[in-house]
C-alpha positions in Angstrom: 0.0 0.0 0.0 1.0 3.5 -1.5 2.0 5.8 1.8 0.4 9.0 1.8 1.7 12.5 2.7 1.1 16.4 1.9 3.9 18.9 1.2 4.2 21.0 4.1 6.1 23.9 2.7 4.8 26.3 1.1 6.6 25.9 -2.8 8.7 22.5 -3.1 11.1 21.4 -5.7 10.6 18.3 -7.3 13.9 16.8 -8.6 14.7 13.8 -11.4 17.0 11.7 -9.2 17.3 12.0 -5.7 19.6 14.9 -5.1 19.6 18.4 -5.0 21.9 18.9 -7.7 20.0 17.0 -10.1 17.3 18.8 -12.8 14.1 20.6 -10.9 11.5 19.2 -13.1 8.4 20.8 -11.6 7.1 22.0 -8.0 4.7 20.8 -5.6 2.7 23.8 -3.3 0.8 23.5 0.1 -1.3 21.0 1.2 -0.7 19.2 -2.4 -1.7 15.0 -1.6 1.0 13.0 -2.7 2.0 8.9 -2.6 5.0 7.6 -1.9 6.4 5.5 -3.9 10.2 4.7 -3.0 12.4 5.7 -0.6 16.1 6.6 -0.8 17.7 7.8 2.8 15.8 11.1 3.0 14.4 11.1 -0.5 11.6 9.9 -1.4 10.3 9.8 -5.1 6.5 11.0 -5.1 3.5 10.8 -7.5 1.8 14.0 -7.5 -2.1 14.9 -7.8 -1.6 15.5 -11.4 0.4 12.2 -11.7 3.7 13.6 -12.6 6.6 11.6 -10.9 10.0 12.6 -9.4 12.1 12.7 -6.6 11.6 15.2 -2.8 13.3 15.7 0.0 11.8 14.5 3.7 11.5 17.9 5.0 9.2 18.8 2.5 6.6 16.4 3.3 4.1 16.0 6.3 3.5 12.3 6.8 -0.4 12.6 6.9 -3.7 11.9 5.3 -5.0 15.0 3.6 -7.5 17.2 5.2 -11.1 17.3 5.0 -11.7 20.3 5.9 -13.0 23.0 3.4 -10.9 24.3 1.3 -10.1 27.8 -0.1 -7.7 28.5 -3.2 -5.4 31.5 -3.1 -6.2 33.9 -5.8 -3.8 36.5 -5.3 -0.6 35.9 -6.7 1.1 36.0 -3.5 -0.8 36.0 0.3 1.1 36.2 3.8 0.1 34.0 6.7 0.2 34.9 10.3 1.0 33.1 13.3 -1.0 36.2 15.1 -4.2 38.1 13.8 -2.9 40.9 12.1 0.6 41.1 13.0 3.1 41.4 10.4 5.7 40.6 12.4 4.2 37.2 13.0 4.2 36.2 9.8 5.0 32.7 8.7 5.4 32.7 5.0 3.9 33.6 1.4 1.6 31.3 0.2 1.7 31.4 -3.8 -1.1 31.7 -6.5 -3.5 28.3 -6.9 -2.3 26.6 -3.7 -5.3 25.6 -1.4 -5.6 25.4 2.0 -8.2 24.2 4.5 -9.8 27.0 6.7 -12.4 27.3 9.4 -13.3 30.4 10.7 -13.5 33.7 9.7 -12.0 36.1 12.3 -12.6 39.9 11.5 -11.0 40.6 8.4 -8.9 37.5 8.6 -9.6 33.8 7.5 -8.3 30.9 9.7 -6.5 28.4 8.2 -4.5 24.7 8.9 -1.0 24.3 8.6 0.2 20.9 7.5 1.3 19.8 10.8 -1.8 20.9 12.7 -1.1 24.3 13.8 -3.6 26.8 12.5 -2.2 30.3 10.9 -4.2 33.9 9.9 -4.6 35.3 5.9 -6.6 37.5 4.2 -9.8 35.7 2.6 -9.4 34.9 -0.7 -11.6 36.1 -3.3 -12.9 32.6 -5.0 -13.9 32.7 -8.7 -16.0 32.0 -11.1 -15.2 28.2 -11.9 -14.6 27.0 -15.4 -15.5 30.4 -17.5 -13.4 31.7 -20.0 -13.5 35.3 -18.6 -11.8 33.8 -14.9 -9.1 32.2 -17.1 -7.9 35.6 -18.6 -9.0 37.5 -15.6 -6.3 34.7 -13.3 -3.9 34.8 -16.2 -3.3 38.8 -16.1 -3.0 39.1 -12.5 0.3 37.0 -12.8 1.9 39.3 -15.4 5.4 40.2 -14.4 6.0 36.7 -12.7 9.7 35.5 -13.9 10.3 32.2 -15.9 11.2 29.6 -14.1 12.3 25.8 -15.6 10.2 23.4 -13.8 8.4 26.4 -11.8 5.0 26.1 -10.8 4.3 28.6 -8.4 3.5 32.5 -8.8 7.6 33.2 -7.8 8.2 31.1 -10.9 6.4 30.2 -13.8 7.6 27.8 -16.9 5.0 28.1 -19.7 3.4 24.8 -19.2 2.8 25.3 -15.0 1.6 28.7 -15.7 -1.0 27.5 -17.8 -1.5 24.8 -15.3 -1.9 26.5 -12.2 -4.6 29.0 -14.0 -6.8 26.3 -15.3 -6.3 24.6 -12.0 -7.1 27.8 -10.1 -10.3 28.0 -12.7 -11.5 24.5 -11.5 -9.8 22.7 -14.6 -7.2 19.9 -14.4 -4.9 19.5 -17.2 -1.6 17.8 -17.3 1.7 19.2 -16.3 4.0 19.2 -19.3 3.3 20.7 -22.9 3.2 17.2 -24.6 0.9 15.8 -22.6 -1.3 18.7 -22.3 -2.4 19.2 -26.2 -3.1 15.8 -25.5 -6.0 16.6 -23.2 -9.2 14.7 -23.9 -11.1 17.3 -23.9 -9.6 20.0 -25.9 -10.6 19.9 -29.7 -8.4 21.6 -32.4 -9.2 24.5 -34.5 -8.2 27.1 -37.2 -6.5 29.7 -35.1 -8.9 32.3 -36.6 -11.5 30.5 -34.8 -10.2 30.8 -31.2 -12.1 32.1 -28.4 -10.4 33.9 -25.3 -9.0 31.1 -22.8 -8.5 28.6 -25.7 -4.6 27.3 -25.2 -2.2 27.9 -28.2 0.6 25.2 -28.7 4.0 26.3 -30.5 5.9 23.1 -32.0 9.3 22.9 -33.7 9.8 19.7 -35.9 6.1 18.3 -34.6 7.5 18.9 -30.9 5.1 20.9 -28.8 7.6 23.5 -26.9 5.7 25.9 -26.0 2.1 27.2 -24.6 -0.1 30.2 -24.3 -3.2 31.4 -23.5 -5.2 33.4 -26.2 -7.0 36.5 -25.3 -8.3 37.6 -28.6 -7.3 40.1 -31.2 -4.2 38.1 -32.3 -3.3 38.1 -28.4 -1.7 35.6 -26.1 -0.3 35.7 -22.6 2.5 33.3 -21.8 5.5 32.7 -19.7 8.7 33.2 -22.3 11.3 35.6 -19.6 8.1 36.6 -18.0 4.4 36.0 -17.9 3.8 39.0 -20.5 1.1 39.6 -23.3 2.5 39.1 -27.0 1.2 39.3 -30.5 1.3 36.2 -32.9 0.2 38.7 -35.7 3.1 40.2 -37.9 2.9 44.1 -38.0 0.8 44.5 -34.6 2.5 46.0 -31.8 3.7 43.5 -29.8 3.9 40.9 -32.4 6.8 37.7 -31.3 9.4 37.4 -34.1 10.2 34.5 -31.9 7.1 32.6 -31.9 6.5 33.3 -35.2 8.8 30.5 -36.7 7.2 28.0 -35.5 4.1 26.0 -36.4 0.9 27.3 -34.1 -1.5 24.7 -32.9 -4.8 26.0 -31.8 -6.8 23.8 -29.2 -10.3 24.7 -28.0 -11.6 25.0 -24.3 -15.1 25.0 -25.3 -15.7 21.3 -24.1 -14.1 21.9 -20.7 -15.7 25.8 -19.7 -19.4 26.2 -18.8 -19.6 30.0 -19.8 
């Protein structure tokens, strides 16, 4: 039987083999359930919720079934927690964009939340959106403009392009796979003419027939993506903005419509 645990820091890197100078394939947040699989002295290789595999240290985990409390997503890009109510010089850590957290209470203008090892902690209550609608997806997706590129990243401190678009849809209610291959892949997305694309629907950019890269459109020729930064480009020659970059490679176009509700 699989052993169970929940990362108990707030962003944790998630490594190939098990050591720390080996390649940081992707990150695990808060509170994320994750089985065990092998253990290597104080690594242990993990199977996350979105089933991608690889290798974590011990102090990142929390030995522990997950809660079953209610939960609450963090839609801010970056929210402090407090070991007193509204005390800055309590505070614990930042908790980054799309982690979730189990909460209680609400205490004055502060929610109250569980820590991984039982303690409980103060935040700011987190505005929760709209699930699966096109207009949260753009809405998430510009609030994290700025954020630096990050290989493997998958928090708001660090983005790559496919854990950006990840960590929207996920924040949006949707689950998609963590690596570009995988994700154009997705069941449930259909592909279209790229004049035919709706804000939300995910653009894939492939070199040779390999997917390497992934956006968001937001109409108008539009896309916002993590390349140096989560930024807004244009995939249309001669409009401001446009990506000489982008534009030499072949643009795949898949559709959200069977995935969104609005």
């Amino acid at each position: 039987m699989k052993r169970q645990a929940v990362i108990s820091s707030t962003v944790a890197p998630v490594y190939v083999e098990p050591v720390f100078s080996s390649e940081m394939v992707t990150q695990a947040l808060i509170w994320e359930n994750v089985q065990v699989l092998e253990i290597d002295g104080n690594w242990y290789q993990i199977r996350m919720e979105d089933m991608y595999d690889g290798w974590i240290h011990s102090f990142y985990l929390h030995h522990r079934d997950p809660a079953v409390d209610q939960y609450t997503f963090i839609t801010k890009r970056a929210v402090p927690i407090f070991q007193e109510m509204d005390k800055m010089d309590t505070i614990i850590a930042l908790l980054p964009f799309g982690a979730y957290v189990p909460k209680t209470d609400n205490a004055d203008d502060f929610s109250i939340i569980y820590l991984p090892d039982g303690k409980t902690a103060y935040m700011e209550p987190q505005e929760q959106v709209v699930q699966k609608c096109r207009e949260t997806i753009i809405e998430l997706a510009i609030s994290l403009l700025g954020v630096p590129y990050l290989w493997g990243g998958r928090s708001s401190f660090g983005y790559d392009c496919s854990g950006f678009v990840q960590m929207v849809l996920k924040t949006a209610g949707i689950d998609i796979p963590r690596d570009t291959h995988r994700q154009v892949q997705t069941k449930e997305l259909e592909k279209i003419h790229i004049d035919d694309t709706e804000p939300g629907d995910l653009v894939f950019f492939a070199e040779s027939s390999r997917i390497n890269h992934v956006g968001f459109m937001i109409g108008e020729g539009k896309i916002i993506h993590c390349s140096g930064q989560v930024k807004i480009e244009s995939i249309i020659e001669a409009e401001i903005g446009f990506s000489k970059h982008l534009s030499q490679y072949e643009i795949i176009a898949m559709s959200i419509s069977r995935i969104v509700s609005s």
